[in-house]
DOKELO-856265 format. One record per residue (C-alpha): y, x, z. Coordinates in pm, 1 decimal, padded with zeros to 6 digits. Layout:
<nodes>
NODE      north       east         up
NODE          Y          X          Z
...
</nodes>
This chain:
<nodes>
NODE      north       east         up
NODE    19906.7    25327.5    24079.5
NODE    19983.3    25010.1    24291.4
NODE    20033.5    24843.4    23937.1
NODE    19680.4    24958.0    23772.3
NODE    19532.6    24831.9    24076.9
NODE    19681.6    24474.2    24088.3
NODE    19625.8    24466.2    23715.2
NODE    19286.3    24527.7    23788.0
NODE    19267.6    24289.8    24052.1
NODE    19372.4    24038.5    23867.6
NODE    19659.0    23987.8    24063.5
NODE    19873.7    23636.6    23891.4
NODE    20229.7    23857.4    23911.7
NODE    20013.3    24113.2    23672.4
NODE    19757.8    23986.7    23444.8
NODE    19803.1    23716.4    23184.9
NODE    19608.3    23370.2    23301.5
NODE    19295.4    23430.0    23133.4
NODE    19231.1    23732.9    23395.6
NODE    19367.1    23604.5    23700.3
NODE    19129.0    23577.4    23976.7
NODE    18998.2    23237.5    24118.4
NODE    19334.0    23003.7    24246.3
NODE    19162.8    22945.1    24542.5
NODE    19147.1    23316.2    24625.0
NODE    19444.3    23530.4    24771.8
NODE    19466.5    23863.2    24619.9
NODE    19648.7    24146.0    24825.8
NODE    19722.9    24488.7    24694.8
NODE    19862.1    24833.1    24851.5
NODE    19831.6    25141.2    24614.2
NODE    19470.8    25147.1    24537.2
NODE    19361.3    24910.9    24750.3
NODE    19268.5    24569.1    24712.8
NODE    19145.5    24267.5    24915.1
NODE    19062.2    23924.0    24851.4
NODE    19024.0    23659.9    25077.9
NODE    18918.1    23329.9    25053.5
NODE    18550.5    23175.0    25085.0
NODE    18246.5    23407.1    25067.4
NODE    18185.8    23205.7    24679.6
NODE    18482.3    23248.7    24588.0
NODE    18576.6    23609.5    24680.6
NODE    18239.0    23707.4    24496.8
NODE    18356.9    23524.4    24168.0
NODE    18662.7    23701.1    24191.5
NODE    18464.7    24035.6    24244.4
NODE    18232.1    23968.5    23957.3
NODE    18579.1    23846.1    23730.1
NODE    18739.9    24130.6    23822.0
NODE    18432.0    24415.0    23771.2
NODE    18406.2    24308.4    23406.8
NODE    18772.7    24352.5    23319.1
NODE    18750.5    24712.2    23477.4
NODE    18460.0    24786.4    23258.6
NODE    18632.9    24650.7    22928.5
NODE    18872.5    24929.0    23078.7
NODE    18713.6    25183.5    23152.9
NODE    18837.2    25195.5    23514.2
NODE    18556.6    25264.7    23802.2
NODE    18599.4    25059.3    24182.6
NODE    18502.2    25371.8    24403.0
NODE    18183.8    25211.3    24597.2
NODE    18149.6    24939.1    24386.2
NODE    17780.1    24921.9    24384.6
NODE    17840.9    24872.5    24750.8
NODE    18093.4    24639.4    24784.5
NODE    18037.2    24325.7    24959.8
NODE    18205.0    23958.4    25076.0
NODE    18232.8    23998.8    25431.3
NODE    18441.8    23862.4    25749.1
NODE    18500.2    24258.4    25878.5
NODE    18689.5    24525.4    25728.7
NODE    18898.1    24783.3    25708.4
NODE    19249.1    24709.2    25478.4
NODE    19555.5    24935.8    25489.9
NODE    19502.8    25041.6    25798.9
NODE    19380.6    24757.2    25987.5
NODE    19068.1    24695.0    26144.3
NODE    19022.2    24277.7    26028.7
NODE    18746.0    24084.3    26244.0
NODE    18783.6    23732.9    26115.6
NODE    18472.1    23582.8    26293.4
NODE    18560.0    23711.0    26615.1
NODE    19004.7    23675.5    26530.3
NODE    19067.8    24011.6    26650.5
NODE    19279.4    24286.2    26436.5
NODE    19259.7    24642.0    26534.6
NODE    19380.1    25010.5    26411.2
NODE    19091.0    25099.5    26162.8
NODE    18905.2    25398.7    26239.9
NODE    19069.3    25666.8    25999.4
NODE    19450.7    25600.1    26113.8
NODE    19280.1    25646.4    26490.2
NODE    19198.5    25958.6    26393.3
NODE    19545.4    26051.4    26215.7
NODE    19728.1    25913.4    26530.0
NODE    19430.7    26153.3    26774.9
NODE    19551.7    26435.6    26528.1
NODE    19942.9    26365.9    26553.8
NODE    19907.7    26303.5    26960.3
NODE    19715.5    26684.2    26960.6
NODE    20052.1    26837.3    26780.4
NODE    20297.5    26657.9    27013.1
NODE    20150.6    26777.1    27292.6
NODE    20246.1    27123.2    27150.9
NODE    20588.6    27101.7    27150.9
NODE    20700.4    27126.1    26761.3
NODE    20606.9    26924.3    26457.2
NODE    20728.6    26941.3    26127.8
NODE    21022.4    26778.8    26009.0
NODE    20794.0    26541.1    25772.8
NODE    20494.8    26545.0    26042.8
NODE    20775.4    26353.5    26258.2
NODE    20861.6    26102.2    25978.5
NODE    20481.4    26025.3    25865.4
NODE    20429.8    25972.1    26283.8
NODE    20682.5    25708.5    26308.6
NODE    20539.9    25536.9    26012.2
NODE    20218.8    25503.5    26157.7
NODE    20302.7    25443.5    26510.8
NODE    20541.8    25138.7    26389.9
NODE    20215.9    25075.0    26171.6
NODE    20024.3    25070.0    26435.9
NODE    20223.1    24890.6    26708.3
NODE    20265.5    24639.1    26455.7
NODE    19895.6    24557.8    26487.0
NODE    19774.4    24569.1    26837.8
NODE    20093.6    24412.8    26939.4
NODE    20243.5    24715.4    27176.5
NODE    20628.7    24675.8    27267.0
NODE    20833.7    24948.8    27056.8
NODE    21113.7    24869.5    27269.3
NODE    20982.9    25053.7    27572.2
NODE    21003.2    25351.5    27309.8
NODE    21316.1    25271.1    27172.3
NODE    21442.4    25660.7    27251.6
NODE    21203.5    25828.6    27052.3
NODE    21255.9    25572.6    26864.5
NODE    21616.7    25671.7    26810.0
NODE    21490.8    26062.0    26792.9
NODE    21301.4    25952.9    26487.7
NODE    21541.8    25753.5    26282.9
NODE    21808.0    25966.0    26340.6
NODE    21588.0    26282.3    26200.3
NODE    21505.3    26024.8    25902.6
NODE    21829.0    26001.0    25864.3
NODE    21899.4    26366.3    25842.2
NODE    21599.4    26412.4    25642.8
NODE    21758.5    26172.6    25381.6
NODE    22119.9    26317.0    25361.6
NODE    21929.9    26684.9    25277.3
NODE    22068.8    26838.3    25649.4
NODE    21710.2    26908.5    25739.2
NODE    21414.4    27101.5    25493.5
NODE    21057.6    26848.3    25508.1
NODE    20884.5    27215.3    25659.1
NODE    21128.2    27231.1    25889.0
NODE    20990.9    27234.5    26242.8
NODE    21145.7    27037.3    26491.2
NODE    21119.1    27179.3    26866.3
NODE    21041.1    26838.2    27094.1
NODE    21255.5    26787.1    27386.1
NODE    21017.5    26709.9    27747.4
NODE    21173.4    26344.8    27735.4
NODE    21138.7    26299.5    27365.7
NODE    20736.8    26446.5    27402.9
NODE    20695.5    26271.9    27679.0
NODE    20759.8    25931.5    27498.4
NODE    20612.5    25984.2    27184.7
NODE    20257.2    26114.2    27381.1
NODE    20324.1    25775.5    27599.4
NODE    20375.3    25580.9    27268.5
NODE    20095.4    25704.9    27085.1
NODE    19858.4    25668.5    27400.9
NODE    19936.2    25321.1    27430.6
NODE    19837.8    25218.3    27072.0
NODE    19501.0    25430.3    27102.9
NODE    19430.0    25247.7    27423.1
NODE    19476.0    24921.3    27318.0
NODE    19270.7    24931.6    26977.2
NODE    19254.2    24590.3    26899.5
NODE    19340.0    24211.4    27016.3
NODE    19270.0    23870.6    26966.8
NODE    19476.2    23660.9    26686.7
NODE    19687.2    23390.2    26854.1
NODE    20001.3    23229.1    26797.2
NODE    20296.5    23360.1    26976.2
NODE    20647.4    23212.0    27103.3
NODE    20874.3    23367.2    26870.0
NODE    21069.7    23654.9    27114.3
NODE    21326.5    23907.9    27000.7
NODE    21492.0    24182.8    27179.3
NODE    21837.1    24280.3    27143.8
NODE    22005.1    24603.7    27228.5
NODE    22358.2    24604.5    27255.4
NODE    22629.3    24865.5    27307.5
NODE    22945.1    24969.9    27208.6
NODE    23249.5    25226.7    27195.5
NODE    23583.2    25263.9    27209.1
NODE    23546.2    25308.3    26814.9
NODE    23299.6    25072.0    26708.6
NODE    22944.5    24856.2    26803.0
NODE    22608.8    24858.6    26735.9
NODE    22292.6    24668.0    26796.0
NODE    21875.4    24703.3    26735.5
NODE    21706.5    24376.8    26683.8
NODE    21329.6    24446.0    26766.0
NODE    21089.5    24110.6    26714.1
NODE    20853.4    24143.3    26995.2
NODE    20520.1    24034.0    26833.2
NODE    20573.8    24174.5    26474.3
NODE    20808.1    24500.8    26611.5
NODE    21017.9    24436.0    26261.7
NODE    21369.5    24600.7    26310.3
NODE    21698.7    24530.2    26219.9
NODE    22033.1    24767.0    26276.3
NODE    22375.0    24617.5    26252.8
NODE    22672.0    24786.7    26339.3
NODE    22991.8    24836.3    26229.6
NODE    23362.8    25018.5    26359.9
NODE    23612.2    24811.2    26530.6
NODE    23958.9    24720.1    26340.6
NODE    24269.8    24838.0    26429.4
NODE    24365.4    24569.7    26678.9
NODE    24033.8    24540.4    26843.0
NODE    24035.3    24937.5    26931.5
NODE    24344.0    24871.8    27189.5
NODE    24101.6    24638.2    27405.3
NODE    23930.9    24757.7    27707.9
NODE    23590.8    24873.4    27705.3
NODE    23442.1    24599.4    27864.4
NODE    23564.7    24331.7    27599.3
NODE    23449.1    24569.8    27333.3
NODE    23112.8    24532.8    27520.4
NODE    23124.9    24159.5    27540.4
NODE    23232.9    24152.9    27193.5
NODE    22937.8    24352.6    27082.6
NODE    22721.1    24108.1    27315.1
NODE    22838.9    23822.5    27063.9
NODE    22823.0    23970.0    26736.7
NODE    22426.3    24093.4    26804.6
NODE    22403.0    23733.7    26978.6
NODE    22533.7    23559.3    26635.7
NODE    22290.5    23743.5    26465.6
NODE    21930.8    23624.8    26565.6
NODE    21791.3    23495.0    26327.0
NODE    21708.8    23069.2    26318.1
NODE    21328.5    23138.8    26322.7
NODE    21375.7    23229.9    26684.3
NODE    21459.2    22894.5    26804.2
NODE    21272.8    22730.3    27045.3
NODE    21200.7    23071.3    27148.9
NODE    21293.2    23395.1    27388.3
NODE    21555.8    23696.3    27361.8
NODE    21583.7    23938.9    27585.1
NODE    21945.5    24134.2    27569.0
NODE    21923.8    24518.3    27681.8
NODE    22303.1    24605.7    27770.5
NODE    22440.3    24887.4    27948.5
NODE    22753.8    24729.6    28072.2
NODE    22710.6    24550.8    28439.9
NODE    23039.6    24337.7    28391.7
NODE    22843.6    24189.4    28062.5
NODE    22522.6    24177.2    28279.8
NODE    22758.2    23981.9    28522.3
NODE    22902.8    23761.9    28265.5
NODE    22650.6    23638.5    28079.2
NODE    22438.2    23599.6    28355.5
NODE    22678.1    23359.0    28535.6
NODE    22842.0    23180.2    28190.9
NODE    23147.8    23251.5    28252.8
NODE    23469.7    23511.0    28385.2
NODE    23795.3    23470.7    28524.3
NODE    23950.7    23817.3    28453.7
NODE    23975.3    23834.6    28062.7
NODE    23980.3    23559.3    27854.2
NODE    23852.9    23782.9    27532.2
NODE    23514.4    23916.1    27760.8
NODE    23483.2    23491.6    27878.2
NODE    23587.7    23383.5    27520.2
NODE    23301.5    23693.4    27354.5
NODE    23066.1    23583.3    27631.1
NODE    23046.7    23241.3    27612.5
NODE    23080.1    23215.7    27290.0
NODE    22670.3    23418.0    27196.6
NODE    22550.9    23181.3    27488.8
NODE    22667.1    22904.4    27335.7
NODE    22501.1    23000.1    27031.5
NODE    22158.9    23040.7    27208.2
NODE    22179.7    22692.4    27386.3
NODE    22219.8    22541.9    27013.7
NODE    21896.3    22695.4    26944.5
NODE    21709.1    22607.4    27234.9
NODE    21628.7    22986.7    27327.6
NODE    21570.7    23127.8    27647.5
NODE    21808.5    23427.2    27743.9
NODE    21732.4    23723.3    27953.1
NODE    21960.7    24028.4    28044.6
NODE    21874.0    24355.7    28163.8
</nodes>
């Protein structure tokens, strides 16, 4: 379906030259549905263009009679307001996200209710800008029934008793998107939030961008060596490999680390520890890193 509808579109990765739409107009496409943006002239030639080659065929635009150039609308999901540069959640995933918030405050979903939740709430959060890190526990609950969902260990019917803290967070989570509906378009400081934390048999970290909420999981299991270390160097360690992983686009900008261990809080807070040269060596070694970049550093 998504490639009828960019062939339609006229969409330059699709059609040959001859059909592709005005250069001066970007096409985007998502399934079945299309938008063009560019200048009111424009976007209408583009309509017109594209109208004839569904006719030749035999495709029909659902509302196409009604179908107009215009600075608000409704795309994927999104409510676009380009004359007043606000985005919102449009009006029909409100109403999903109403419905969803109605069955977690029962208790039980459905193994694929859960799944189709998270989509939207990440979706969602995405667009009105709300923290997914204050959520990151339900986040967890969610990826890891993904996860099960994936390897076969749980049926898409299946229906999934909600614990009080996980239904508590997920009624908190969805609130907080329906309550914020929309906000302005501005440009942000790039800011990234790292969660760090680590076991006597391997690490792991979450990544979580701040403005966009885009994730990124890293993790692996310690070697052979590195599991006769105490816990608190496999911390710092951890603290330096999710460090050395930000991404250059954050320079100039703000991470926030989220770790559990107070001797890392300790650490990185003061630059530097007497005790263990591995923890000071770890340590040091992400903040120096950061510096290089020119980001600010917070831990909590």
């Amino acid at each position: 379906m998504h490639t009828l509808t960019s062939t339609i579109a006229g969409h330059p990765d699709f059609v040959k030259t001859v059909h592709v739409v005005p250069a001066a107009v970007t096409v985007h496409t998502w399934v079945d549905n299309v938008r063009y943006a560019g200048s009111r002239k424009d976007v209408l030639e583009a309509s017109r263009k594209v109208d004839e080659l569904a006719a030749r065929s035999k495709v029909t635009w659902k509302d196409a009679d009604t179908r107009t150039a215009s600075t608000r609308y409704e795309f994927i999901g999104v409510d676009w307001d380009h004359q007043g540069r606000k985005v919102g959640i449009s009006a029909r995933l409100s109403k999903k996200l109403a419905r969803d918030l109605e069955e977690v405050r029962k208790g039980a979903m459905s193994a694929s209710g859960l799944e189709t939740l998270g989509g939207r709430l990440l979706h969602a959060s995405a667009i009105v800008g709300v923290y997914v890190g204050e959520f990151y526990f339900a986040l967890k609950f969610l990826r890891r029934l993904t996860n099960a969902l994936n390897r076969g260990e749980k049926a898409v019917d299946q229906t999934i008793r909600l614990s009080g803290s996980v239904q508590r967070l997920l009624d908190g989570w969805v609130r907080a998107v329906l309550e914020k509906r929309r906000m302005p378009v501005a440009a942000r400081v790039p800011s990234l939030t790292v969660f760090v934390d680590a076991s006597l048999e391997g690490w792991g970290g979450v990544l979580v961008d701040v403005a966009t909420n885009a994730i990124e999981v890293l993790g692996s299991r310690w070697s052979r060596k590195e599991k006769g270390l105490h816990i608190n160097e496999l911390e710092a360690l951890a603290f330096e490999l999710c460090v050395s992983a930000v991404p250059d686009k954050y320079a100039g900008g703000t991470v926030t680390v989220v770790v559990d261990n107070t001797t890392v809080q300790g650490v990185a807070r003061k630059g530097a520890c007497l005790r263990s040269q591995t923890l000071n060596y770890a340590v040091v070694n992400g903040l120096t890193r950061l510096r290089h970049m020119n980001i600010s550093l917070s831990v909590r």
